[in-house]
C-alpha positions as CSV (number, residue, x, y, z in Angstrom):
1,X,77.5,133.7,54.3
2,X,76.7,130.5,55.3
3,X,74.8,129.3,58.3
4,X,77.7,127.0,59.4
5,X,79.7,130.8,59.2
6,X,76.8,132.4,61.4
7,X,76.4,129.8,63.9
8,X,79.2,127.8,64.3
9,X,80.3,124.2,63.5
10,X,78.7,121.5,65.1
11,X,80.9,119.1,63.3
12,X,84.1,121.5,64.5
13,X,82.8,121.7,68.2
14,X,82.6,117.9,68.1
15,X,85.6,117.1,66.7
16,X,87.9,118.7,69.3
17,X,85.9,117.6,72.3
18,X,86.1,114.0,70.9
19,X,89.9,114.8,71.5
20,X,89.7,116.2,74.7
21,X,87.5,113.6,76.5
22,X,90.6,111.1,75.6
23,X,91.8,113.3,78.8
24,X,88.7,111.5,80.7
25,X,89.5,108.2,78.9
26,X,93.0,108.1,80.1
27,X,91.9,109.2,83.6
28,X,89.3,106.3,83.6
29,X,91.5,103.6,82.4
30,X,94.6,104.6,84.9
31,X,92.3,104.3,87.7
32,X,90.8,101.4,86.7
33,X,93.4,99.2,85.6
34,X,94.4,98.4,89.1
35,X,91.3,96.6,89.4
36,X,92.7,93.5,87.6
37,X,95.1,93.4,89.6
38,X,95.0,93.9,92.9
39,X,95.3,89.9,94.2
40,X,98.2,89.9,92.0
41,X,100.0,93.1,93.5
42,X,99.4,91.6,97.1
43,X,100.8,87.9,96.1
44,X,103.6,90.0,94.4
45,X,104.6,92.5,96.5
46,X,102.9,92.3,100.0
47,X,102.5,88.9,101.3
48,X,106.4,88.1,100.8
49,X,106.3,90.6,103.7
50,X,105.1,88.1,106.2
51,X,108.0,85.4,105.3
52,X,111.2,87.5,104.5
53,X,111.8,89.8,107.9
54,X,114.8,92.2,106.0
55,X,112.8,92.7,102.8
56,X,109.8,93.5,105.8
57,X,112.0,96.3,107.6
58,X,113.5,97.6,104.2
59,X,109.8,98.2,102.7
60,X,108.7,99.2,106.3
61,X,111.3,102.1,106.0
62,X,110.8,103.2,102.4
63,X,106.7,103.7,103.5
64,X,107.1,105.8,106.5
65,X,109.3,107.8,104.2
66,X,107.1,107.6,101.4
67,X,104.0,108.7,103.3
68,X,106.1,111.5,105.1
69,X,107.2,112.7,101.6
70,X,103.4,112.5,100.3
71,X,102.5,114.7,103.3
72,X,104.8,117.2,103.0
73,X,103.9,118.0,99.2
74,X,100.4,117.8,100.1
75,X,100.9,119.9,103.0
76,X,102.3,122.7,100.8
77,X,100.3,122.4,98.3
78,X,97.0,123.7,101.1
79,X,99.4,126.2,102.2
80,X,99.6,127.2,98.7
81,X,95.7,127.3,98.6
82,X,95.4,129.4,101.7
83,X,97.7,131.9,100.3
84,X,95.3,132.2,97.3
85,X,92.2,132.6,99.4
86,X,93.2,134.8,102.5
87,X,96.4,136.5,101.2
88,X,99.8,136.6,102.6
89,X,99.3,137.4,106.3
90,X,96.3,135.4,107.3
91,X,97.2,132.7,104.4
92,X,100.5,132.3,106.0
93,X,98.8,132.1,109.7
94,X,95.9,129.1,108.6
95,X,98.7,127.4,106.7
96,X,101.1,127.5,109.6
97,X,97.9,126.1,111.9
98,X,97.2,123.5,109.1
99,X,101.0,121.8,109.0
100,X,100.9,121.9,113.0
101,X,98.1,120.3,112.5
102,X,98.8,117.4,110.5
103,X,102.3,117.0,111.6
104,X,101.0,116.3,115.5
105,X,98.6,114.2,113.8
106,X,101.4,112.4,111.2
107,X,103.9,111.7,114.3
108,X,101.0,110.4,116.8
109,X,99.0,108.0,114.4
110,X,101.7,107.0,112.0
111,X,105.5,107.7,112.8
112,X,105.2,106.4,115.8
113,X,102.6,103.9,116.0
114,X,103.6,101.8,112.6
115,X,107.3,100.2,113.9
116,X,106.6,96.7,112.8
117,X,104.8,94.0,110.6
118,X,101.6,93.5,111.9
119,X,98.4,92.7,110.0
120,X,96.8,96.4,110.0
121,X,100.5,97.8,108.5
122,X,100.1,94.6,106.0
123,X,96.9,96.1,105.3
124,X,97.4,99.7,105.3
125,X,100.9,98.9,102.8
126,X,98.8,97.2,100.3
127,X,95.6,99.3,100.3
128,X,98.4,102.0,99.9
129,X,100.0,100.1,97.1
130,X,96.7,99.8,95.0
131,X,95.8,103.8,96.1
132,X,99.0,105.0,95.3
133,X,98.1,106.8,91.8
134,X,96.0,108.6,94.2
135,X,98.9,110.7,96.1
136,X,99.8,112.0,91.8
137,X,96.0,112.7,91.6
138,X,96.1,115.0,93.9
139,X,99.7,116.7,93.4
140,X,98.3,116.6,89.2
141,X,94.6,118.3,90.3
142,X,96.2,121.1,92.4
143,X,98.6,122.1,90.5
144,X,96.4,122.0,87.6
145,X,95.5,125.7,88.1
146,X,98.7,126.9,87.8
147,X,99.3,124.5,84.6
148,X,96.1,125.9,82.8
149,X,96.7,129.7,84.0
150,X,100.6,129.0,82.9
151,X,100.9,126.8,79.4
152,X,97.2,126.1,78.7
153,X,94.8,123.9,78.6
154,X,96.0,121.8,75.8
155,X,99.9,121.8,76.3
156,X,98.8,120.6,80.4
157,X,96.7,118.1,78.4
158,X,100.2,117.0,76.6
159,X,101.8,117.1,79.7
160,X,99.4,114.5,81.1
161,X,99.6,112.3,77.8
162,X,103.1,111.9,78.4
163,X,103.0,111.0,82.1
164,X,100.0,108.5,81.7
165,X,103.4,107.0,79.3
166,X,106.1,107.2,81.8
167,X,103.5,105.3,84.4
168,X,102.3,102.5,82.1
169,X,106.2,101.6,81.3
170,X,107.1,101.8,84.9
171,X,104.3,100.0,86.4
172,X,104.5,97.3,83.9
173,X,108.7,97.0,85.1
174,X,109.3,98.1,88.4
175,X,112.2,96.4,88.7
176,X,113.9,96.9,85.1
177,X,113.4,100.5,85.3
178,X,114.3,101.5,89.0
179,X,116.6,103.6,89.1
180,X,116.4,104.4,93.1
181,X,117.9,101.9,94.5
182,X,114.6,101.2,96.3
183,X,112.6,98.1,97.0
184,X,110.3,97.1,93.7
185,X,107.5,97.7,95.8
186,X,108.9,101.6,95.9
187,X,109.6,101.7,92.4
188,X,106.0,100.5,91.6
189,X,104.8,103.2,93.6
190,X,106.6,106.2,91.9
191,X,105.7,105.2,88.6
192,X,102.1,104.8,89.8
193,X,102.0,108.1,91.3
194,X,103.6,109.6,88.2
195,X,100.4,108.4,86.6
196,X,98.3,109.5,89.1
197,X,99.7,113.6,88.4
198,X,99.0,112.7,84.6
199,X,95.0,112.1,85.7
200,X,95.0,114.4,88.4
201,X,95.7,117.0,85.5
202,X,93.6,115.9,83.0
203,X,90.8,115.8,85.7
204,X,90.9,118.8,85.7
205,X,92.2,120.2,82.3
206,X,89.6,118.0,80.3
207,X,86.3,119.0,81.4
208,X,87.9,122.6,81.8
209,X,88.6,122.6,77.9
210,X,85.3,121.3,77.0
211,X,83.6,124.2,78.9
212,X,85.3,126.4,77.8
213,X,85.0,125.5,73.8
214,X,81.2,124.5,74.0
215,X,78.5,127.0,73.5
216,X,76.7,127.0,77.0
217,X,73.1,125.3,75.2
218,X,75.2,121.9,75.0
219,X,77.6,122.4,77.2
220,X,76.2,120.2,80.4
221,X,76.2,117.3,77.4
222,X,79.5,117.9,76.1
223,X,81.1,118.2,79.7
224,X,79.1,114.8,80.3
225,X,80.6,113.3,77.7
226,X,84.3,113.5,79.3
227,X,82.6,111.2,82.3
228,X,81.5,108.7,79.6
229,X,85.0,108.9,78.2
230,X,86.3,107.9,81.9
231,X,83.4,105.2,82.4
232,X,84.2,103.6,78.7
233,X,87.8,103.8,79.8
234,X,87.0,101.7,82.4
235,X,84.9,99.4,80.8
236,X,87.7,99.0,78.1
237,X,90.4,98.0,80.7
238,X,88.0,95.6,82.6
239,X,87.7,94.0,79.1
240,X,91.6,94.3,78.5
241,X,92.0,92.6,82.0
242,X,89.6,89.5,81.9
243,X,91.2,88.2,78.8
244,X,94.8,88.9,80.0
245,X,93.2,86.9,83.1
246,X,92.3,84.2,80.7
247,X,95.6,83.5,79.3
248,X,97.0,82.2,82.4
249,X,96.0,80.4,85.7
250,X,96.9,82.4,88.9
251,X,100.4,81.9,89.0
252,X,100.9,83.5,85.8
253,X,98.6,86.1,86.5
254,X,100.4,86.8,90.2
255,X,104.0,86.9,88.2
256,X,103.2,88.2,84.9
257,X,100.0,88.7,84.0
258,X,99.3,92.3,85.9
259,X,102.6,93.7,83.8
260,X,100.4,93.5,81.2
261,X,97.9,95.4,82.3
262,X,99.6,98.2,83.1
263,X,101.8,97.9,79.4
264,X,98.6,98.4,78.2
265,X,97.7,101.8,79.0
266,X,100.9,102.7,76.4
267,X,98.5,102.4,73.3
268,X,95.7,104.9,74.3
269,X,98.2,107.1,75.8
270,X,100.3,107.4,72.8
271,X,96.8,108.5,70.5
272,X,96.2,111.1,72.8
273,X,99.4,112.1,72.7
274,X,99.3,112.3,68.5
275,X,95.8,113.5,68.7
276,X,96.1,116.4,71.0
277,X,98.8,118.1,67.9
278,X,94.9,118.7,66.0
279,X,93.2,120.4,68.7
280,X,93.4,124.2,69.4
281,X,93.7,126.3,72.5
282,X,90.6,127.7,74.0
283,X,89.6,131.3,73.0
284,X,89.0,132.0,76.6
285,X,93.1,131.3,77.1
286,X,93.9,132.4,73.7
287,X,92.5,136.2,75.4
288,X,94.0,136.2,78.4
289,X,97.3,135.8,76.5
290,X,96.5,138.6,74.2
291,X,96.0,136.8,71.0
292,X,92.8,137.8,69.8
293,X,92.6,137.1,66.7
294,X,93.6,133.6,66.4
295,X,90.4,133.4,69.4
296,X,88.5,135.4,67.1
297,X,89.0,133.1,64.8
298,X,88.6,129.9,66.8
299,X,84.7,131.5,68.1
300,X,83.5,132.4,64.2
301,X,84.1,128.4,64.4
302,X,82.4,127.9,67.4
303,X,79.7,130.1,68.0
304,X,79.6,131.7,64.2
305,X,79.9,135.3,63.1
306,X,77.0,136.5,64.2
307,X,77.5,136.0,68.5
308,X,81.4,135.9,68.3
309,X,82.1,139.2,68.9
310,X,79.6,139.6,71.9
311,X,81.3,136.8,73.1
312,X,84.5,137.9,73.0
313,X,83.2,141.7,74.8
314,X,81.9,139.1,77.5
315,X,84.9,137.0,77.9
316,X,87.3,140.1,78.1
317,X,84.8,141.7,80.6
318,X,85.1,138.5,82.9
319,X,89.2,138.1,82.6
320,X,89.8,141.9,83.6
321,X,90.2,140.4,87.4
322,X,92.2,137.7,85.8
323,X,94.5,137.6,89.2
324,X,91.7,137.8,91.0
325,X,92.0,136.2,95.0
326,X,89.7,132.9,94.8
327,X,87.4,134.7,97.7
328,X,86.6,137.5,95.4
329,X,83.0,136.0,94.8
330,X,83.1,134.7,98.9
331,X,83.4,131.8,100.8
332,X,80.6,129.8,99.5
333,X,81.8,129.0,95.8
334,X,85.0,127.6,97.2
335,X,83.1,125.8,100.0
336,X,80.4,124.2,97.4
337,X,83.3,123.3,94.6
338,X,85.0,121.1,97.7
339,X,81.9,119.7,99.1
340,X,80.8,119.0,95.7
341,X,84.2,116.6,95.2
342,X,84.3,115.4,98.6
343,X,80.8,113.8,98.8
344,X,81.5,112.4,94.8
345,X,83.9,110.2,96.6
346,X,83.1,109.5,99.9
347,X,80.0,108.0,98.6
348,X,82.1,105.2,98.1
349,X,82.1,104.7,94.2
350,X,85.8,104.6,94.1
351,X,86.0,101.6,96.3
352,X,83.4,99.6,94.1
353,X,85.6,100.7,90.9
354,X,88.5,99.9,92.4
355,X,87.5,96.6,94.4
356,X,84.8,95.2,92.1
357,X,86.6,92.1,91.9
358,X,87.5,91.8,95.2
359,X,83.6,92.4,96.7
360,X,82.9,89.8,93.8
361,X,85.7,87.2,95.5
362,X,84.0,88.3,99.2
363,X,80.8,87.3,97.5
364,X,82.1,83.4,97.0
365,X,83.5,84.0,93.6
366,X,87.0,82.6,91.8
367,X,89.2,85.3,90.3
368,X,87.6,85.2,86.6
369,X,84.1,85.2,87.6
370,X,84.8,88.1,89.6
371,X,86.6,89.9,86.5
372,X,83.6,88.8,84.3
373,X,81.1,90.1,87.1
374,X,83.1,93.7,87.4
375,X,82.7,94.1,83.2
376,X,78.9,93.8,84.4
377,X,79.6,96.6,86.6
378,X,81.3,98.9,83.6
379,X,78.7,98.5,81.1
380,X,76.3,99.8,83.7
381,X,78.4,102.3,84.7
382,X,78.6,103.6,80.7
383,X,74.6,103.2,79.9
384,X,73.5,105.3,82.7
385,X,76.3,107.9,82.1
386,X,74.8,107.8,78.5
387,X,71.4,108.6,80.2
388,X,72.5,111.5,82.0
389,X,74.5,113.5,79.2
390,X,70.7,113.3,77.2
391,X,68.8,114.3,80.8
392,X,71.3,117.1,81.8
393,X,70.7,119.5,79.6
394,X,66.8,118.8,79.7
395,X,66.2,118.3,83.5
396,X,68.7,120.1,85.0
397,X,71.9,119.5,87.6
398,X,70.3,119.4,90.7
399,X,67.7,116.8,90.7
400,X,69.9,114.2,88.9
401,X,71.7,115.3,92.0
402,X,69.4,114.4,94.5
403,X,68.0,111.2,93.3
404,X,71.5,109.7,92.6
405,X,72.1,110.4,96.3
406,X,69.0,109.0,97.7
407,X,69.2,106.6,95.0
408,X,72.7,105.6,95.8
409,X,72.3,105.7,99.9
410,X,69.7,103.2,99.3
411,X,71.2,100.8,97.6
412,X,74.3,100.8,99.9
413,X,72.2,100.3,103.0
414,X,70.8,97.4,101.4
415,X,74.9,96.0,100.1
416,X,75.6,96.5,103.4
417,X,72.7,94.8,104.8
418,X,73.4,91.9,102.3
419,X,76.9,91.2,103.6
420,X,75.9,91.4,107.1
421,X,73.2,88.7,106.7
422,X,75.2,86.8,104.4
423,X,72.4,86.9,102.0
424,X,74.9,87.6,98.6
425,X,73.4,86.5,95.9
426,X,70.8,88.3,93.6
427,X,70.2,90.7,96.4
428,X,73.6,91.8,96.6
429,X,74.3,92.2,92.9
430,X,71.4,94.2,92.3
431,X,72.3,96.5,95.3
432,X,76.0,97.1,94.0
433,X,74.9,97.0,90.2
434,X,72.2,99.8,91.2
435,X,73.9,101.7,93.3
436,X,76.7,102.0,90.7
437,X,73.3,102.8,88.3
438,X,72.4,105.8,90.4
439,X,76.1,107.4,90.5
440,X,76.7,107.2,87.1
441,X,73.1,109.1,86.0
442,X,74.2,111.7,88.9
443,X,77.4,112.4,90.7
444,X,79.8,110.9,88.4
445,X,79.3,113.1,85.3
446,X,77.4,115.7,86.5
447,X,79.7,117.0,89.6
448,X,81.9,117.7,86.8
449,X,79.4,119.6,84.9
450,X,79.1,121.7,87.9
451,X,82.4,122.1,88.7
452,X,83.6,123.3,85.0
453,X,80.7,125.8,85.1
454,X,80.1,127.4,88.9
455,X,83.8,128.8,89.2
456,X,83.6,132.5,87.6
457,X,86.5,133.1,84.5
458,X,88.5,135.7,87.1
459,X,89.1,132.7,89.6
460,X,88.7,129.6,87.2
461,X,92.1,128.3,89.0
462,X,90.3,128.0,92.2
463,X,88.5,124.7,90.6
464,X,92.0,123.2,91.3
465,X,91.1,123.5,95.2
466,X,88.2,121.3,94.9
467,X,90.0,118.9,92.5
468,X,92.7,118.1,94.8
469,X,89.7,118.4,97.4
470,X,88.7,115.4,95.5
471,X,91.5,113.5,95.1
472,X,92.3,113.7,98.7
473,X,88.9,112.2,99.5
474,X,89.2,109.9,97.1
475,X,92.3,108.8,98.4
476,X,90.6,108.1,102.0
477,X,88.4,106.2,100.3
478,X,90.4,103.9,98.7
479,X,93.1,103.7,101.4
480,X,90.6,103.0,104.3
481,X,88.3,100.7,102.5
482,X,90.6,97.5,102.6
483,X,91.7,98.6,106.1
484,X,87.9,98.3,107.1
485,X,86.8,95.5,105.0
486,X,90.1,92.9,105.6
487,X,90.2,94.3,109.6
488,X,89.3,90.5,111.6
489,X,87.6,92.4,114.3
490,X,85.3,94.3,111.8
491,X,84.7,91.2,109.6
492,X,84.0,89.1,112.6
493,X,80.9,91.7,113.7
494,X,79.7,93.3,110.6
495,X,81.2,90.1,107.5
496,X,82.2,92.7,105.3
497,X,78.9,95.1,105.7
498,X,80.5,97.5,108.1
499,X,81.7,100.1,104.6
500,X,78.8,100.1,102.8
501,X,76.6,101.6,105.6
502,X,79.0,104.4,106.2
503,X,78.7,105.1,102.2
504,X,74.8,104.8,102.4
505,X,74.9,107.7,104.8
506,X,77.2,109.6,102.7
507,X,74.8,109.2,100.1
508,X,71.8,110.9,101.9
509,X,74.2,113.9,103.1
510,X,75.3,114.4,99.3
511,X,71.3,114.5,98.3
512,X,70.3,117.0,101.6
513,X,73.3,119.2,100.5
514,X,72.2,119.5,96.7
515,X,69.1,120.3,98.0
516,X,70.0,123.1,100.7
517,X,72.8,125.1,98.9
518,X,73.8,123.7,95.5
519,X,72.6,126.7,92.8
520,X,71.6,125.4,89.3
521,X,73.7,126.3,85.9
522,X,72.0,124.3,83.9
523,X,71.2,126.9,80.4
524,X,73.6,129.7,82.3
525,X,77.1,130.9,80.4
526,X,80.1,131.4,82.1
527,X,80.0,134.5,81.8
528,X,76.7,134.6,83.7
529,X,77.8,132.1,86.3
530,X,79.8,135.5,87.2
531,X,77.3,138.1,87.2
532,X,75.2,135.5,89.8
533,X,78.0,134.8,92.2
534,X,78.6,138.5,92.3
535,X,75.1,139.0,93.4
């Protein structure tokens, strides 16, 4: 027997999480491909809104409907969360609170108060416009449970492939392919969030595979390498859109240029697509549909002959709860996952990722300087992921934690501090450059790596929860930042510093709650990660 046979294939366990961090490319890529374009999609579609007063009431009506669509799914969607946690009776009571809730708050801050075209609505239609994919996140990362638990991890990961496809044609053509009868502005949006379910589910099906097929020594490195997929996706498409930039001046870019960038998504899409007909499914979902043998098979690969069959007494031992209610291990494992996905984005990254260019234009620059200046921010994005996938395994989750938080509240004070004194030039860049340093060596990958590993095998589904958790953060972010940063009133007292400052306190929170509650995984197996939360 060979020791390939008694240990498992490195080249094997490599090969199929090369596949599966396409997942985290696709997911980096969709989100960042609106980066390119977000002048264009305001020329295009929102500023018309200021001259043309029937296209103005038409769009007006097709948002409030939108939004009151969006919160109706995402309003069942917690309901469907609190059943999971509490149970029929008291799920049905917190849901019913939840929905009464939000709906007082939906009718008294936005039915009601949005009625016409002013320049917060302008605002709040376009930052909605560019967030959009965000409302699909979050439909994609909580129904992401049910997709793993229901076809498995790699047909959800097809699913996703062929929704990232469906996006990048519709974004590209929003008028061509709208089939609504809807403004183009609408039809833009569907498609985007159509795209945004495709990420939301490999946000969650992606790391969740490579857990679940890496042998726990190099797991934390293997998960981290699905946030350097999402990072190089980024970089990629900030490449792909300063040289569709280039082969136009602004006119071209405001009318045809951003198509492009969008189209482009098709090519990467369609390679995971082909790709994922290689992979296998996990052993752990291969046992909980009873077909042993083909996951005996895929762990001699894996973990070789010698520690399969432990393994797969272990992973039976952890599935017999399989159904299990998501507080079967308490209150605190749900209550980290969320926290741990709510502080990842309201540290801001998400409006740097997204809005690069536009800080860089805020900052004095013209449109390709800015695109040049946001590669900068991509390739430092990648290097430092690169430096935490070698320091996670070796130094552990939580102090990469907890100086990326300090690290990152820092630099945001001092961005914030920059635009306030109107001081943006080397100071400024180095803030935002190392601030973007400090996430991706910390919360970016690593959140993951701690999310893929604290939920227990039993109540692995419950990871949903704090992916929509994160989604729906994310979305805040990204929806309120150009509200804050284009507001006259706040620009007049803070000149653009006002956002950064309530980032560079997030950032300090995220470090003290690392510190206080956070457990460490790092060298633990799933399988153990259950034996401590049952302590």
């Amino acid at each position: 027997m060979t020791q390939t046979q008694t240990q498992g294939s490195k080249s094997f366990i490599l090969s199929i999480t090369l596949v599966a961090t396409l997942g985290g490319l696709l997911f980096g890529y969709d989100t960042a491909v609106i980066n390119g374009a977000i002048e264009a999609l305001k020329v295009f579609f929102v500023t018309p809104l200021q001259t043309d007063n029937a296209l103005a009431l038409q769009v007006l009506g097709e948002y409030k409907i939108i939004i009151s669509l969006c919160f109706i799914v995402v309003s069942l969607l917690v309901s469907s969360f609190m059943f999971r946690m509490y149970g029929k009776t008291k799920g049905m009571i917190y849901s019913a609170l939840v929905i009464i809730i939000g709906a007082v708050i939906w009718y008294t801050q936005f039915w009601v108060s949005v009625n016409e075209i002013s320049e917060n609505t302008l605002n709040s239609i376009n930052g909605f416009t560019i967030s959009s994919a965000i409302i699909g996140c979050i439909i994609g990362g909580s129904i992401g449970g049910y997709v793993s638990q229901n076809i498995g991890r790699k047909r959800g990961l097809v699913l996703a492939a062929v929704l990232f496809t469906i996006s990048a044609l519709g974004s590209a053509m929003p008028e061509i392919l709208n089939f609504f009868g809807a403004s183009t502005i609408s039809s833009f949006i569907f498609y985007r969030i159509i795209g945004g379910i495709g990420v939301g589910i490999a946000s969650m099906l992606s790391p969740m595979y490579i857990a679940e097929i890496a042998p726990a020594n190099i797991r934390g490195k293997l998960v981290s390498g699905n946030q350097f997929a999402i990072v190089f996706g980024m970089l990629i498409v900030y490449f792909v859109n300063y040289f569709i930039a280039l082969s136009g001046d602004d006119n071209w870019l405001n009318e045809i240029g951003w198509r492009y960038m969008f189209a482009s998504e098709i090519i990467p899409a369609l390679f995971f697509l082909v790709m994922l007909y290689f992979v296998p499914e996990t052993p752990r979902y291969l046992i909980m549909k009873s077909r042993e043998e083909e996951a005996e098979g895929l762990l001699n690969k894996i973990v070789g002959t010698s520690k399969a069959p432990q393994l797969m007494i272990d992973i039976k031992e952890s599935l017999k709860e399989k159904n299990a209610p998501w507080l079967t291990f308490g209150g605190l494992i749900i209550l980290i996952g969320v926290l741990l996905s709510v502080f990842q984005q309201f540290v801001g990254i998400n409006a740097v990722l997204y809005y690069a260019s536009e800080i860089f234009r805020n900052m004095g620059n013209d449109t390709d300087t800015s695109l040049l200046q946001t590669i900068l921010v991509g390739a430092i994005n990648l290097i430092f992921t690169v430096l935490a996938i070698f320091t996670v395994d070796k130094f552990g989750r939580k102090p990469l934690m907890i100086i990326g938080g300090v690290g990152m509240g820092v630099c945001m004070f001092a961005l914030g501090a920059a635009f306030y004194f109107n001081q943006l030039g080397l100071v400024a860049l180095f803030a935002m450059l190392g601030y973007v340093a400090f996430f991706a060596m910390s919360w970016g990958p690593v959140t993951w790596v701690l999310l893929s590993e604290i939920f227990p095998n039993s109540i692995r589904s419950a990871m949903s929860l704090a992916v929509a958790a994160q989604w729906i953060a994310n979305m805040m972010v990204s929806w309120t930042f150009p509200m804050m940063n284009d507001n006259s009133w706040l620009t007049a007292q803070f000149n653009h510093g006002f956002s950064y400052w309530i980032y560079g306190l997030m950032g300090i929170l995220s470090a003290i709650f690392v510190w206080k509650i956070v457990p460490e995984t790092k060298g633990r197996s799933l399988e153990d990660m259950q034996k401590l939360w049952k302590k």
